[in-house]
C-alpha positions as CSV (number, residue, x, y, z in Angstrom):
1,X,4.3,9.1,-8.0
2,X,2.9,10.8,-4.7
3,X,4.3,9.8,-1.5
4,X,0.8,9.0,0.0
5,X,1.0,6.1,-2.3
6,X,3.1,4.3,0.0
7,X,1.2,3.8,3.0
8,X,-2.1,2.6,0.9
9,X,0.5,1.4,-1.7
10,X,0.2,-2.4,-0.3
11,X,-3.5,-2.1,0.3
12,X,-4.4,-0.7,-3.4
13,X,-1.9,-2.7,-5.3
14,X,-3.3,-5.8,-3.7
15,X,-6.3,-4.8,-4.9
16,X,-5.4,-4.2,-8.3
17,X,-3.5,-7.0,-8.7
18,X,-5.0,-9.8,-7.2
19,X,-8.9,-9.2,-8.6
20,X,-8.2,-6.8,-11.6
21,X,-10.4,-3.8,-11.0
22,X,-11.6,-1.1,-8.5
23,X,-15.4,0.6,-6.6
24,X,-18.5,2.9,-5.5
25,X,-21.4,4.6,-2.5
26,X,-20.8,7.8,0.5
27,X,-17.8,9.2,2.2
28,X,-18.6,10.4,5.6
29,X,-15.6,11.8,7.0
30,X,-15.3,13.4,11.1
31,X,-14.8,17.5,10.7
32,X,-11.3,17.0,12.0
33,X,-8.2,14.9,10.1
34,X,-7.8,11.9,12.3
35,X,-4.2,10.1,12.1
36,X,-2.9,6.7,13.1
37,X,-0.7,6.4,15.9
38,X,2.4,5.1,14.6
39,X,5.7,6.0,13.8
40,X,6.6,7.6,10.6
41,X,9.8,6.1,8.7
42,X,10.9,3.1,7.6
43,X,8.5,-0.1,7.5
44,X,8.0,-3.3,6.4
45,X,4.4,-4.8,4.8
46,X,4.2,-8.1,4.2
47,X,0.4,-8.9,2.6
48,X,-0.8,-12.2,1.8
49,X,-4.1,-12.9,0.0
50,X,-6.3,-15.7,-0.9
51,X,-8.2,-15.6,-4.0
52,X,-11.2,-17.7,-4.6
53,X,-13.7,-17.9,-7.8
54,X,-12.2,-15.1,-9.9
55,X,-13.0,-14.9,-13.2
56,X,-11.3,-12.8,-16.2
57,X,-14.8,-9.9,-16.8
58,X,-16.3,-9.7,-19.8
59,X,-14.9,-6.2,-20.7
60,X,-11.5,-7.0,-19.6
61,X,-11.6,-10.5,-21.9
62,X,-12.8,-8.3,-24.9
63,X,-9.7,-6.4,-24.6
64,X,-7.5,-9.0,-24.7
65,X,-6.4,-11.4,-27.5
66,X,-7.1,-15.3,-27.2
67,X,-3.1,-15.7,-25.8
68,X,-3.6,-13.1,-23.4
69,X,-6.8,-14.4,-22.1
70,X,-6.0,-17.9,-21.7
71,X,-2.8,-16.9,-20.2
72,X,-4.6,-14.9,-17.6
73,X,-7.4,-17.5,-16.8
74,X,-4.2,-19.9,-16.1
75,X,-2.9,-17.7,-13.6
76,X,-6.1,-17.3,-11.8
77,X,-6.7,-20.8,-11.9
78,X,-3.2,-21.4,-10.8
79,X,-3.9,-19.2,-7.6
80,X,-7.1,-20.9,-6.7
81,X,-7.6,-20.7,-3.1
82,X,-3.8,-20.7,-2.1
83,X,-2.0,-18.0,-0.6
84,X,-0.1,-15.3,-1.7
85,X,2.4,-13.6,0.3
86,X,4.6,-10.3,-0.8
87,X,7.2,-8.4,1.3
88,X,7.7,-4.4,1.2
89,X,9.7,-1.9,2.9
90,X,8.3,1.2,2.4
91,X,8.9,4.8,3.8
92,X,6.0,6.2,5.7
93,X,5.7,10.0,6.6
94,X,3.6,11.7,9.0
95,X,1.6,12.9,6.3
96,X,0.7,9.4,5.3
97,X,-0.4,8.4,8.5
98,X,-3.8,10.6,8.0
99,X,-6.5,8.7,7.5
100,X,-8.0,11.0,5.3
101,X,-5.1,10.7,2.9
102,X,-5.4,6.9,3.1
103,X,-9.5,7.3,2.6
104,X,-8.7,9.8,-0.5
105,X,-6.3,7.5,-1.9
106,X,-8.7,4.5,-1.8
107,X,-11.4,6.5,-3.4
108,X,-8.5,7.2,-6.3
109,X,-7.4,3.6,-6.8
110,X,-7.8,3.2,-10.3
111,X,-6.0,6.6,-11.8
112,X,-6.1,5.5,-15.5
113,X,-9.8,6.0,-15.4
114,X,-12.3,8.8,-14.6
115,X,-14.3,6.0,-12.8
116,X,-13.8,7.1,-8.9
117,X,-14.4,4.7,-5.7
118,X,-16.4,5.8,-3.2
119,X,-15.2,5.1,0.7
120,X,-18.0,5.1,3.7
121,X,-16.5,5.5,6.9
122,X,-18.0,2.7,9.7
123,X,-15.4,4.2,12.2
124,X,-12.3,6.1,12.7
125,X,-10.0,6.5,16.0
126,X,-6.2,7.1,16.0
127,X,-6.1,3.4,16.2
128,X,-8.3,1.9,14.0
129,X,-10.1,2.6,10.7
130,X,-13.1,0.7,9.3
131,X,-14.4,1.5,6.2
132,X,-16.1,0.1,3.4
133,X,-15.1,0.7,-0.4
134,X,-17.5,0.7,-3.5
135,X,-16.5,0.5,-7.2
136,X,-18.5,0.7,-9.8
137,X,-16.5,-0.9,-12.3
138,X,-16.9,-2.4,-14.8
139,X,-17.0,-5.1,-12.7
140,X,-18.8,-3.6,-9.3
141,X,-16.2,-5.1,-6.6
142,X,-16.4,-4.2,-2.9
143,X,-14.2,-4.4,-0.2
144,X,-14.8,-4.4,3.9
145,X,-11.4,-3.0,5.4
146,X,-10.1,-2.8,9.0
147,X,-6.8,-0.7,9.4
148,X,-5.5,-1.2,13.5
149,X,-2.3,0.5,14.9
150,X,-1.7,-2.6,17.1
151,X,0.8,-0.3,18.9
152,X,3.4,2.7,17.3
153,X,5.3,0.2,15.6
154,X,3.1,-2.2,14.2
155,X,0.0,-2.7,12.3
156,X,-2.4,-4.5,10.6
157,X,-5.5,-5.2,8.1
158,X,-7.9,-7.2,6.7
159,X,-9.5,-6.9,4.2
160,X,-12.4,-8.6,2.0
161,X,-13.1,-8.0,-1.3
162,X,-15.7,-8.9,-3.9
163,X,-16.1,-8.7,-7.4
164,X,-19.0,-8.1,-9.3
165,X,-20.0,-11.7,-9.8
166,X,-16.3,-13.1,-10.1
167,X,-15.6,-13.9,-6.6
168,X,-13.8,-13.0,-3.8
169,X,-10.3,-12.1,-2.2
170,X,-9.3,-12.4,1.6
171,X,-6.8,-9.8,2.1
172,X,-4.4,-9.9,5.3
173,X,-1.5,-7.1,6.1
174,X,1.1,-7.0,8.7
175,X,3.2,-4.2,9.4
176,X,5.8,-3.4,11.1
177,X,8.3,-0.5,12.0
178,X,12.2,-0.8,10.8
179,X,13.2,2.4,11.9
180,X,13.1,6.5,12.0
181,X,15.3,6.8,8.8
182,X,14.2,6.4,5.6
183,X,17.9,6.0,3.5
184,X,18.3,3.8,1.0
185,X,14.2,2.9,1.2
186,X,12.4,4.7,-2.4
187,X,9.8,7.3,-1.9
């Protein structure tokens, strides 16, 4: 798996596995790379979302047998509005930090599928990044995402997704630096 994975990895895999799909419109990117300013190496990402009104889609349910599916609508139901934090320690290189790598990655969320999201850019600095994210499914979902080196060593998002008439997630990430070496930490 590619190494860029690992700084969007909390952000996309909350994605994926909170709501069950992916999104869609423009990229509008600045003429020059911009990165965040952070410290590569070794961090920690703890994320914690809040699910509300999801429902199992149509296409997804069709795929599934009846065991699967009620399975499924019991975790969701089980998750109901109450959060759900996961800690990660990660390995972060300088090539991560570009915020075009993270916008290309979002766009590429859902790799099993020649579907594509799109990202539009609302602004990008070397300490923040807002940007909206489009699917277009099946189910359409959209997510409004802020990205903020808080200083070199920490950072954090938030993040609000929406799902094609199957509710919503609230997504919150904290981040922060462990150190400059990366042993022992996978890649």
């Amino acid at each position: 798996m590619k190494k860029a994975r690992t700084f969007v990895h909390v952000i996309v895999i909350v994605g994926i596995m909170v709501t069950l799909d992916d999104f869609l419109p423009t990229v509008t990117l600045d003429a020059h790379a911009e990165s965040f300013n952070v410290k590569p190496g070794a961090w920690e990402m703890t994320v914690t979302t809040v699910a509300s009104g999801l429902k199992v889609s149509s296409e997804l349910s069709a795929k599934m047998t009846p065991a699967q599916r009620a399975q499924m609508e019991q975790m969701i139901k089980s998750r109901e509005g109450k959060p759900h934090t996961m800690t990660s320690q990660s390995c972060i290189t300088k090539d991560d930090l570009s915020q075009d790598r993270i916008i290309k990655e979002m766009e590429d969320e859902d790799e099993d599928t020649a579907v594509r999201c799109k990202v539009k850019v609302l602004s990008k600095s070397s300490t923040k990044l807002m940007l909206d994210q489009l699917c277009p499914g099946p189910p359409t979902s959209t997510t409004h995402f802020t990205i903020e080196a808080k200083t070199t060593e920490s950072i954090a998002a938030v993040g609000e997704r929406s799902e094609g008439g199957s509710g919503k997630t609230h997504i919150d990430i904290k981040g922060k630096w462990l150190r400059a070496s990366c042993e022992g930490l996978d890649e």
